[in-house]
N, C-alpha and C positions, 0 to 999 in steps of 0.2 A: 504494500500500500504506500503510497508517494505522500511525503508528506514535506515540509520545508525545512533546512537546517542553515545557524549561522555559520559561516564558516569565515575563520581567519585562517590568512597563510602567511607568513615571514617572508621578508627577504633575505635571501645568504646576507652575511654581513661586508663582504668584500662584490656583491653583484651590485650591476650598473645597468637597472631596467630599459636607460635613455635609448640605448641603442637598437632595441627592437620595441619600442612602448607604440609606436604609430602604428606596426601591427596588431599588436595587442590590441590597442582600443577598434579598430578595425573588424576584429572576429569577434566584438560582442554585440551587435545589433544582430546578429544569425542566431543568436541563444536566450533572445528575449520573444515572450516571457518564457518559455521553458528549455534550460531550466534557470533560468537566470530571473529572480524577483526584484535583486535591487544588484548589486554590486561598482564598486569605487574603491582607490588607494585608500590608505590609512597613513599615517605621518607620525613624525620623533616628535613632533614639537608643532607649536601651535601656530607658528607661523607659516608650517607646512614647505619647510626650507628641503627637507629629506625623504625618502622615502622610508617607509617601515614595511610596509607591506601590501595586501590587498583584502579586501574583506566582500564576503557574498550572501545572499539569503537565495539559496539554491532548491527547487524543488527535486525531492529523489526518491529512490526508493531503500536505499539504503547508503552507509559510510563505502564504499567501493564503488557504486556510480562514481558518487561525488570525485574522490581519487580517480577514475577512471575521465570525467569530465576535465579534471585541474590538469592530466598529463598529458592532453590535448594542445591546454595554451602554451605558446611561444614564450611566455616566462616559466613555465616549467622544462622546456624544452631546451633554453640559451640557459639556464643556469641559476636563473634570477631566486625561485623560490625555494624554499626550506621545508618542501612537502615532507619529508620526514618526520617535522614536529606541526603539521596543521592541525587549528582545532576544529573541530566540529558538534554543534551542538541542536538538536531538535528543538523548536521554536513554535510559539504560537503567537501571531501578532496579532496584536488588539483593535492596532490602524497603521494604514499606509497613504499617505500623504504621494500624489505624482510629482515626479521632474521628467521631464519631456528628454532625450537624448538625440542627437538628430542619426535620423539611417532606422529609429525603430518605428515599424510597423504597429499600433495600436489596435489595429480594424478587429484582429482577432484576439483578443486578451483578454483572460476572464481569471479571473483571484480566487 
């Protein structure tokens, strides 16, 4: 049964996302909304000078989709993420508030 989970992932500490990041953001308009509910970077600091990592509200069916979805993307692939220590956690959201992304299709999206 599918259900949503948050998922954090790290960056290595010596990885440099800049270099493949315009792919990255690239292949996520194809995995909204499934399995993608929200996902965005995560930062060291509040000024958002660094990266830290990336964080997702993923719908699945289990912790191995999910790993099976993350070793898809080009930061798992160039080196960038720490999939060895991601968290993952089953979630139930109360409310979700829209941001619009441009590239994603809305017509079919149902929560």
């Amino acid at each position: 049964m599918s259900q949503e989970y948050l998922v954090i992932v790290y960056d290595l500490p010596t990885a440099d996302r800049s270099k493949v990041r315009a792919e990255h953001v690239k292949d996520i308009p194809a995995n909204v909304p499934n399995p993608i509910r929200s996902a965005g970077a995560i930062y060291v600091d509040d000024a958002r000078t660094k990266f830290a990592g990336s964080s997702f509200h993923l719908v699945a069916n289990d912790r191995s989709e999910i790993l099976e979805f993350l070793k898809k993307d080009i930061y798992y692939r160039e080196g960038v993420w720490d999939i060895d220590n991601v968290v993952i956690h089953p979630i139930g959201n109360a409310v979700r508030l829209p941001k619009k992304m441009d590239g994603v299709d809305e017509s079919n999206y149902k929560i």
